[in-house]
C-alpha positions as a Markdown table, in Angstrom:
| # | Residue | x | y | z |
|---|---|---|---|---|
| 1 | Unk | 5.9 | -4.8 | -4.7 |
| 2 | Unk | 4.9 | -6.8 | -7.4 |
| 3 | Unk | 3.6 | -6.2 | -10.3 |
| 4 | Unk | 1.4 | -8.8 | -12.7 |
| 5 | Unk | 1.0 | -8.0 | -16.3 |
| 6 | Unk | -1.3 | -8.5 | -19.5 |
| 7 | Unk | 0.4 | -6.9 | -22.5 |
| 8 | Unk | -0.2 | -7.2 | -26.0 |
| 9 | Unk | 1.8 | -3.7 | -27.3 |
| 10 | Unk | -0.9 | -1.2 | -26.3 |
| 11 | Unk | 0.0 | 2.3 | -25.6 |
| 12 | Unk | -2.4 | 2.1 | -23.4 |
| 13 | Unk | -2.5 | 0.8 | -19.7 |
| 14 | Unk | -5.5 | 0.6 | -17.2 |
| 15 | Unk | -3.6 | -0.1 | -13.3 |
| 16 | Unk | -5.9 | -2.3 | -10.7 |
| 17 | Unk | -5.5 | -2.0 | -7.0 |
| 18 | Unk | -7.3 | -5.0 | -5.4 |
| 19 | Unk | -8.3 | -4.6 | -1.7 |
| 20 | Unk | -7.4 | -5.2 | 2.0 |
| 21 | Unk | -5.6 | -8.3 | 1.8 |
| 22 | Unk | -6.7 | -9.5 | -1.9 |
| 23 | Unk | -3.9 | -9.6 | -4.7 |
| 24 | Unk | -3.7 | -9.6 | -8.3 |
| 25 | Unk | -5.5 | -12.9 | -9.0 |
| 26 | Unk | -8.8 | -12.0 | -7.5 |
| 27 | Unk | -11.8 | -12.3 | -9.3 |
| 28 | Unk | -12.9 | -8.6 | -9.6 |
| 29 | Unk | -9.0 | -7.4 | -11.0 |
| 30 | Unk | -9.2 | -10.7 | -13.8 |
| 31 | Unk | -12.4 | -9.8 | -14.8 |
| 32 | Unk | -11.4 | -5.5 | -15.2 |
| 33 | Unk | -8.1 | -7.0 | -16.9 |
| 34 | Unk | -10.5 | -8.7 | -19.7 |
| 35 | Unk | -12.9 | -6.1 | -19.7 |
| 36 | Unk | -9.8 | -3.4 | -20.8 |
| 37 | Unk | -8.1 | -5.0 | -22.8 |
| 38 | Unk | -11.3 | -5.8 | -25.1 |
| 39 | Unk | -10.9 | -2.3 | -25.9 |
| 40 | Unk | -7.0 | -2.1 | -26.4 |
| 41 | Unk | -5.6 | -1.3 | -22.8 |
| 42 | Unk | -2.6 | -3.5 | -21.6 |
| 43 | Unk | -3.3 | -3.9 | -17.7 |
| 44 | Unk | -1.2 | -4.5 | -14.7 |
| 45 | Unk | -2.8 | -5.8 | -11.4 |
| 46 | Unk | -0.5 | -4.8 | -8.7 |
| 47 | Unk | -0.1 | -6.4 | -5.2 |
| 48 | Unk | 0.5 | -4.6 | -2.3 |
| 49 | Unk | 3.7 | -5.3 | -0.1 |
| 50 | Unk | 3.3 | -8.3 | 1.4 |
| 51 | Unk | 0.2 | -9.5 | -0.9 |
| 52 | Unk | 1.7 | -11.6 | -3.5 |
| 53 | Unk | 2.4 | -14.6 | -2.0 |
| 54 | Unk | 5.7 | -13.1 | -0.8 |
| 55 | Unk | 6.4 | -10.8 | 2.4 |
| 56 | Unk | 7.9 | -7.6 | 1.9 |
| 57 | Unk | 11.1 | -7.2 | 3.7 |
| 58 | Unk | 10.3 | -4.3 | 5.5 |
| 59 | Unk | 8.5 | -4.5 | 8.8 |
| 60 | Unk | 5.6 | -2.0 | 7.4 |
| 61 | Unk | 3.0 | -3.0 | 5.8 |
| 62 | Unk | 0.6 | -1.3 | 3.6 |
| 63 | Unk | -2.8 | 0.4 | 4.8 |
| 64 | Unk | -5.8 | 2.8 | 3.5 |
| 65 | Unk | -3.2 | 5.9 | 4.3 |
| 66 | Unk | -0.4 | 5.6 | 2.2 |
| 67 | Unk | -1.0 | 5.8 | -1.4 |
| 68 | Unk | 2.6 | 6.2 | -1.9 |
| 69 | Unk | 3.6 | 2.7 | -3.2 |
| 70 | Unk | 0.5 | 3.1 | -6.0 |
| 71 | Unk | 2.5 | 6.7 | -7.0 |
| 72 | Unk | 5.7 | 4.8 | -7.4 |
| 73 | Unk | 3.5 | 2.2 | -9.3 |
| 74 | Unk | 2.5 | 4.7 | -11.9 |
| 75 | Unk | 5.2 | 6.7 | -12.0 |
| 76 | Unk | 6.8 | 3.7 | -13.3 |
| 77 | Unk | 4.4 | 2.7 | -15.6 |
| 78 | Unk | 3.9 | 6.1 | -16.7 |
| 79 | Unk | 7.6 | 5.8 | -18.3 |
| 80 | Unk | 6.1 | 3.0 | -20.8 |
| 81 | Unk | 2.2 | 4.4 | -21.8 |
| 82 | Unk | 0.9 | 7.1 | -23.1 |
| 83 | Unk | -2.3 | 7.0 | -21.2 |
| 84 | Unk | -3.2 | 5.6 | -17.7 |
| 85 | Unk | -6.3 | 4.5 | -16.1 |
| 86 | Unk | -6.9 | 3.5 | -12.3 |
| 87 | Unk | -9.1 | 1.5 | -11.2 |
| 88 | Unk | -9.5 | 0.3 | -7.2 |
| 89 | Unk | -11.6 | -1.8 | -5.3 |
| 90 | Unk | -12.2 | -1.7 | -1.9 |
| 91 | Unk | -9.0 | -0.4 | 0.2 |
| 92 | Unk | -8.1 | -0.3 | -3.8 |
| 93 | Unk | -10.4 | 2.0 | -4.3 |
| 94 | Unk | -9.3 | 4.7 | -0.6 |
| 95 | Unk | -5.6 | 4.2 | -2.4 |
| 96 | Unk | -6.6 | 5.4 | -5.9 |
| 97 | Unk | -8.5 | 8.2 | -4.5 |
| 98 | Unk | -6.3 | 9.0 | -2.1 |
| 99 | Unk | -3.5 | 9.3 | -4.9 |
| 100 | Unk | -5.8 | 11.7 | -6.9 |
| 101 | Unk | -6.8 | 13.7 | -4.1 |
| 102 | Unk | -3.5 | 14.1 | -2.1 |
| 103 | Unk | -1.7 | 16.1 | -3.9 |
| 104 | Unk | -3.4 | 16.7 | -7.2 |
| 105 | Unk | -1.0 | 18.9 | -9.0 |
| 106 | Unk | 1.6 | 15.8 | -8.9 |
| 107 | Unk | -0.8 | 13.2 | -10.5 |
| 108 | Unk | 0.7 | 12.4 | -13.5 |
| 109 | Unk | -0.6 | 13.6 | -17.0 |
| 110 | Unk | -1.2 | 10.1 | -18.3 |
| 111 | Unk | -3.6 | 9.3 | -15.8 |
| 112 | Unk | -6.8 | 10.3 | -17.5 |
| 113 | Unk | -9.7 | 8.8 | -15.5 |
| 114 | Unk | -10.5 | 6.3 | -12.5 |
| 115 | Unk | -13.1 | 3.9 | -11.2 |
| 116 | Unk | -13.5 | 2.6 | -8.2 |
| 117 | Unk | -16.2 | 0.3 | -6.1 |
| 118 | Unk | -17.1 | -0.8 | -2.8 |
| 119 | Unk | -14.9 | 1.9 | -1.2 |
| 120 | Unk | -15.0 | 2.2 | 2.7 |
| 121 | Unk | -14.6 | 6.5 | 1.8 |
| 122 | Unk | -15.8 | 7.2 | 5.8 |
| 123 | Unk | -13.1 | 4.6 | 7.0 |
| 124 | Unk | -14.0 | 5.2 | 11.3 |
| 125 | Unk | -17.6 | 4.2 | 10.4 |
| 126 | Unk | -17.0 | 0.7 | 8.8 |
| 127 | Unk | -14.6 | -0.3 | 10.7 |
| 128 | Unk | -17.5 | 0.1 | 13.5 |
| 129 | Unk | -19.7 | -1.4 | 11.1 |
| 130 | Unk | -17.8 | -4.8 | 10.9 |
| 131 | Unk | -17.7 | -5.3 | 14.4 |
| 132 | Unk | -21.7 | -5.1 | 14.9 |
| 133 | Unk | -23.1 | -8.6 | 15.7 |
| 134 | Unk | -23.5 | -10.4 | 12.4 |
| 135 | Unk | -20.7 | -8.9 | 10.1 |
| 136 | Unk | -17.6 | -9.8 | 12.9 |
| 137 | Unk | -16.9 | -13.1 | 10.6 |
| 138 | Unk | -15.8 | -10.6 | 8.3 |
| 139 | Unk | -13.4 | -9.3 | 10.4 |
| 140 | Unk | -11.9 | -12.2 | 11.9 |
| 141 | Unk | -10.7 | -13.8 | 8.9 |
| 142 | Unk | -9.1 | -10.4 | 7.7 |
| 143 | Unk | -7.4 | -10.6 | 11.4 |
| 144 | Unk | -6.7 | -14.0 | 10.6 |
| 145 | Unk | -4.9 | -13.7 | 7.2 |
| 146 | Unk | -2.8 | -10.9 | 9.0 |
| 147 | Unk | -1.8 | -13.3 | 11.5 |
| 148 | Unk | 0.2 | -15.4 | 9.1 |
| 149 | Unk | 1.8 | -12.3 | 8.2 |
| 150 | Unk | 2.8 | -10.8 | 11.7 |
| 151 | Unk | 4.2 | -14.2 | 11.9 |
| 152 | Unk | 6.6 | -14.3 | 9.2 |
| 153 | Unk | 7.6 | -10.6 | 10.4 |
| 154 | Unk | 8.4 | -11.7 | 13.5 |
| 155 | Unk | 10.8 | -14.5 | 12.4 |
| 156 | Unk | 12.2 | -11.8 | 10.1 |
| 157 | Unk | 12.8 | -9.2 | 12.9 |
| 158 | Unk | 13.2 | -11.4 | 16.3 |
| 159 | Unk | 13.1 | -8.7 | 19.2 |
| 160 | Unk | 11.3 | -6.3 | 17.2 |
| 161 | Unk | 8.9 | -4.4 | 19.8 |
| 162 | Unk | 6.1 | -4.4 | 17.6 |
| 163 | Unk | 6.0 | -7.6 | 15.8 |
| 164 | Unk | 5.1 | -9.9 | 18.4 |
| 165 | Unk | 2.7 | -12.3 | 17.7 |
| 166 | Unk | 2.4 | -12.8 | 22.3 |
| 167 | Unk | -1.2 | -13.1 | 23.2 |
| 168 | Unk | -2.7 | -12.4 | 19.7 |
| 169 | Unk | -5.1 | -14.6 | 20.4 |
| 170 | Unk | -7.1 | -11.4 | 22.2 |
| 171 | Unk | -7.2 | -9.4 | 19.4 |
| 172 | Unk | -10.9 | -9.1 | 18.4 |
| 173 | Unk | -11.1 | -6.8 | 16.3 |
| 174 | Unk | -9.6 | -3.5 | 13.6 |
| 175 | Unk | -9.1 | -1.8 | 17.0 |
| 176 | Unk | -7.3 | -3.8 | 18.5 |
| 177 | Unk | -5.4 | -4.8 | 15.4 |
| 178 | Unk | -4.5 | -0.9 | 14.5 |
| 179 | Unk | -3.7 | -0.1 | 18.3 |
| 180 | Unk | -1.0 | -2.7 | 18.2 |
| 181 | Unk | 0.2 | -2.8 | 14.9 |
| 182 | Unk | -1.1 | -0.7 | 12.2 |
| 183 | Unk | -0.8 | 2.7 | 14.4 |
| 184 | Unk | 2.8 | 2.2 | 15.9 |
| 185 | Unk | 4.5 | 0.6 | 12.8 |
| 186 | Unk | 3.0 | 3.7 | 10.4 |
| 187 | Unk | 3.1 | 6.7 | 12.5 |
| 188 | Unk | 0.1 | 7.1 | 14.0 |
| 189 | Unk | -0.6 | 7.9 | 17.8 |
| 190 | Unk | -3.2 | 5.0 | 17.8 |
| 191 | Unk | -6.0 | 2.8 | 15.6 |
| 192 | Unk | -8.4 | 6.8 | 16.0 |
| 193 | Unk | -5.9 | 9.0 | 14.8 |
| 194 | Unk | -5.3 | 6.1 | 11.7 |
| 195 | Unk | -8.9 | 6.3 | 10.7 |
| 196 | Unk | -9.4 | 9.3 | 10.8 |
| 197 | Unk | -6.7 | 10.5 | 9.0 |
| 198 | Unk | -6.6 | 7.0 | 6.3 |
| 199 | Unk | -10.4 | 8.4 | 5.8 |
| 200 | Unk | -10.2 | 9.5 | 1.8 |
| 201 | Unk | -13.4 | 11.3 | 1.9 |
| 202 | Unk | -12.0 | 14.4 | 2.7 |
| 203 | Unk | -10.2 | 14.3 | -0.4 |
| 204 | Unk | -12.8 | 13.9 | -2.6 |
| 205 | Unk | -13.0 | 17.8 | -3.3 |
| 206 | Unk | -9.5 | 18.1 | -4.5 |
| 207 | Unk | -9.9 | 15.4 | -7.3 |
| 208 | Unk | -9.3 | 17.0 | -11.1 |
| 209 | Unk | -9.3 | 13.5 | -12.7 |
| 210 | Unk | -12.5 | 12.0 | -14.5 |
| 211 | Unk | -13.5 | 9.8 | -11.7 |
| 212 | Unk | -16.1 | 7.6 | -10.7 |
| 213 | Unk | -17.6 | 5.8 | -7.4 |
| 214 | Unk | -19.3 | 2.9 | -7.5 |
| 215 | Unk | -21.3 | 1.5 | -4.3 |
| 216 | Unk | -24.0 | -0.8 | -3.3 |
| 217 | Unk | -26.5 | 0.0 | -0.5 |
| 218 | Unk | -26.4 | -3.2 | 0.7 |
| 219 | Unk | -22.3 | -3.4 | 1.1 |
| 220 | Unk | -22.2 | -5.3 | 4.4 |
| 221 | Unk | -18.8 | -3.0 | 4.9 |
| 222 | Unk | -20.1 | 0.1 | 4.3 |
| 223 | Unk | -22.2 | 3.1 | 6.2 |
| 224 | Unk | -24.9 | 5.3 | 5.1 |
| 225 | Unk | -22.1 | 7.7 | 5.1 |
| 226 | Unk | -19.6 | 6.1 | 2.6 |
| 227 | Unk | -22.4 | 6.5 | 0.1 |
| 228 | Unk | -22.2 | 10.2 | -0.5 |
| 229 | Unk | -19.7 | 12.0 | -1.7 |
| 230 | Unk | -20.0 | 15.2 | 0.8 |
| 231 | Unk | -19.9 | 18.6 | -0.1 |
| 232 | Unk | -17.9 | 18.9 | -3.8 |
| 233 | Unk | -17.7 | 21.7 | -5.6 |
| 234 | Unk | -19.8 | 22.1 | -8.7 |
| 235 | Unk | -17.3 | 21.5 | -11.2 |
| 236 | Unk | -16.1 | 18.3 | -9.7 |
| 237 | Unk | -15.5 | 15.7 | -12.2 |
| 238 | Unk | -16.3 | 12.9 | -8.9 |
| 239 | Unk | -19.2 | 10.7 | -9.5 |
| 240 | Unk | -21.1 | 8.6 | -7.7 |
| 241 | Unk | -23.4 | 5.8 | -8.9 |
| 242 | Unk | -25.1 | 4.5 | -6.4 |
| 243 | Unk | -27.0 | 0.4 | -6.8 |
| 244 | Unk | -29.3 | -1.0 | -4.1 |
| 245 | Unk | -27.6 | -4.1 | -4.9 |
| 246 | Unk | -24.1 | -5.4 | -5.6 |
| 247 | Unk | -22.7 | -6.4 | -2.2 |
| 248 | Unk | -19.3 | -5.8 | -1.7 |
| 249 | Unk | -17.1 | -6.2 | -4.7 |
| 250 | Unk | -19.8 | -8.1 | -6.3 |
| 251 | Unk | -22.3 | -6.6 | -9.0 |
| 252 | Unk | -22.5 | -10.2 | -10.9 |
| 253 | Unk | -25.3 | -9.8 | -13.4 |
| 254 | Unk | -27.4 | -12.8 | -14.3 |
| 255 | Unk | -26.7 | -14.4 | -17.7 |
| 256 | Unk | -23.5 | -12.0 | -18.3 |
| 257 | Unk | -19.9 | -13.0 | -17.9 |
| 258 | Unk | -18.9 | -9.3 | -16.8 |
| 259 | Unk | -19.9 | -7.7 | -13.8 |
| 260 | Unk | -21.6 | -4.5 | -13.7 |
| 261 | Unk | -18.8 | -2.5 | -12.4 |
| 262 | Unk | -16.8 | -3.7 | -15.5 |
| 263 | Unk | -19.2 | -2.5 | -17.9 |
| 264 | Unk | -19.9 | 1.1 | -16.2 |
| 265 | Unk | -16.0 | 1.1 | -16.2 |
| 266 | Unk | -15.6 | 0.7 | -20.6 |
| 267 | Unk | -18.5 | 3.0 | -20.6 |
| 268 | Unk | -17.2 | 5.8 | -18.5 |
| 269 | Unk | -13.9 | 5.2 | -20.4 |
| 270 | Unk | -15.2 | 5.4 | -24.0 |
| 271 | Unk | -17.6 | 8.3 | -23.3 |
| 272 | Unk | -16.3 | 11.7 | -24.7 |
C-alpha cells in the first residue's frame, strides 16, 4: 500500500479512502486534503493495493469486504497523531464503515469521527443497479481498468488458476467479474455470498464513532435502499444527510471552490 501525504507538523491527521479503483490523486481526496488542513489537520490519502500506479505483489486484491488494510493504515498512523479522522468515498466510504463497525471495541482511541459519501451501504442492490440498461457504461470501464490489472497478475503468477485473462472478453458484468475473480481469490463461495457478506449496512448499528453519511438521490450507483440507514438504535451517533442532488462523488456547488461534502465534513468536525 501506499501512502500519499500533506504535512505541515499537525497533531492532527484526517485519513481518505478513495473509491473502487480511484487513488490518492482523485479530485474528491485533493479537495478533503485542502478542506482539513484549512483547519490544522495533516492528511494522508491512501491507495489501495494495486491503486497507485503500482501492482501489489500479492495475487489479491482489495474489495468492499476487507477493511483490514485501512486498520493497518491507522494503526500506523495512529503511532504519529493524537487525533484521527476518516473520511471515505464510495467503496471508501463501505471500508471506513466497515472498519468502525466490525469490531468496534478495536477501533482505535484516536479516531474520533468519520464522513463518508456516495456509499453503495446495500452492496447486492447496486451492483444490480449498474447493470440496468443505461448505467452498464459504468460498469464496463470499471471491468476495463481491472483488466489491465488481471493482466499484470497474470504475468506475475504464470499458471496461476485464477489469474487468467482466457476469454475475458465475456465478462459483462460485477457478476461475472466476482464469480471469476473477486470470490475465489478472497474466500468467498461465489460473486452472492461476496455481496452479501461485503454489504456494510449491517454494521451500521454497531458504530460508537461520531459518524456521518452523505448521499445523493440521484447517485446513478445507488438504490432506494442505500439511502437509509436501517434500524439503529437510538443512541446511535450514525447520521445520514440525505441531498436530491450531488451525483455520485459529486456535490460541486456553483461559484464555490469546495464541494458540499467538504464543507458538511469541517462542520461536523468543528461542531461540539
Amino acid at each position: 500500500m501506499d501512502l500519499d501525504w500533506a504535512r505541515t507538523g499537525q497533531s492532527r491527521l484526517v485519513i481518505i479512502t478513495h473509491g473502487l479503483e480511484g487513488d490518492s490523486t482523485r479530485h474528491y481526496v485533493t479537495g478533503m486534503v485542502q478542506a482539513f488542513q484549512s483547519i490544522g489537520y495533516d492528511a494522508m490519502g491512501w491507495n489501495c493495493r494495486s491503486c497507485s500506479g503500482e501492482i501489489n505483489r500479492l495475487p489479491r486484491f482489495y474489495h468492499h469486504g476487507d477493511a483490514g488494510d485501512l486498520s493497518q493504515v491507522i494503526a500506523y498512523a495512529a503511532t504519529q497523531y493524537d487525533e484521527i479522522v476518516l473520511v471515505g468515498f464510495s467503496m471508501g466510504g463501505s471500508l471506513t464503515l466497515r472498519y468502525l463497525g466490525e469490531v468496534p471495541e478495536l477501533v482505535l482511541t484516536q479516531v474520533k469521527r468519520a464522513i463518508v459519501a456516495s456509499v453503495p451501504l446495500d452492496l447486492p442492490s447496486s451492483v444490480r443497479e449498474l447493470d440496468k440498461p443505461g448505467k452498464r457504461f459504468y460498469m464496463r470501464r470499471f471491468i476495463k481498468k481491472l483488466e489491465k490489472k488481471i493482466r499484470e497478475k497474470e504475468l506475475m503468477f504464470p499458471g496461476h488458476p485464477i489469474l487468467s485473462t482466457q476469454d475475458y472478453h465475456l465478462i459483462q458484468n460485477f457478476e461475472d467479474f466476482d464469480n471469476r475473480y473477486t470470490a475465489p481469490l478472497h474466500g468467498y463461495a461465489d460473486c452472492h455470498d461476496f455481496y452479501q457478506k461485503a454489504s456494510v449496512k449491517p454494521l451500521l448499528k454497531n458504530i460508537q464513532v461520531p459518524s456521518l453519511i452523505v448521499q445523493a438521490a440521484n447517485d446513478p450507483f445507488l438504490t432506494p435502499s442505500c439511502l437509509d440507514l436501517g434500524t439503529l438504535p437510538s443512541h446511535s451517533p450514525v447520521q445520514l444527510v440525505l441531498s436530491a442532488q450531488g451525483g455520485h462523488v459529486g456535490f460541486m456547488q456553483a461559484h464555490r471552490t469546495s464541494s458540499w461534502v467538504e464543507d458538511l465534513a469541517i462542520a461536523f468536525q468543528t461542531q461540539n
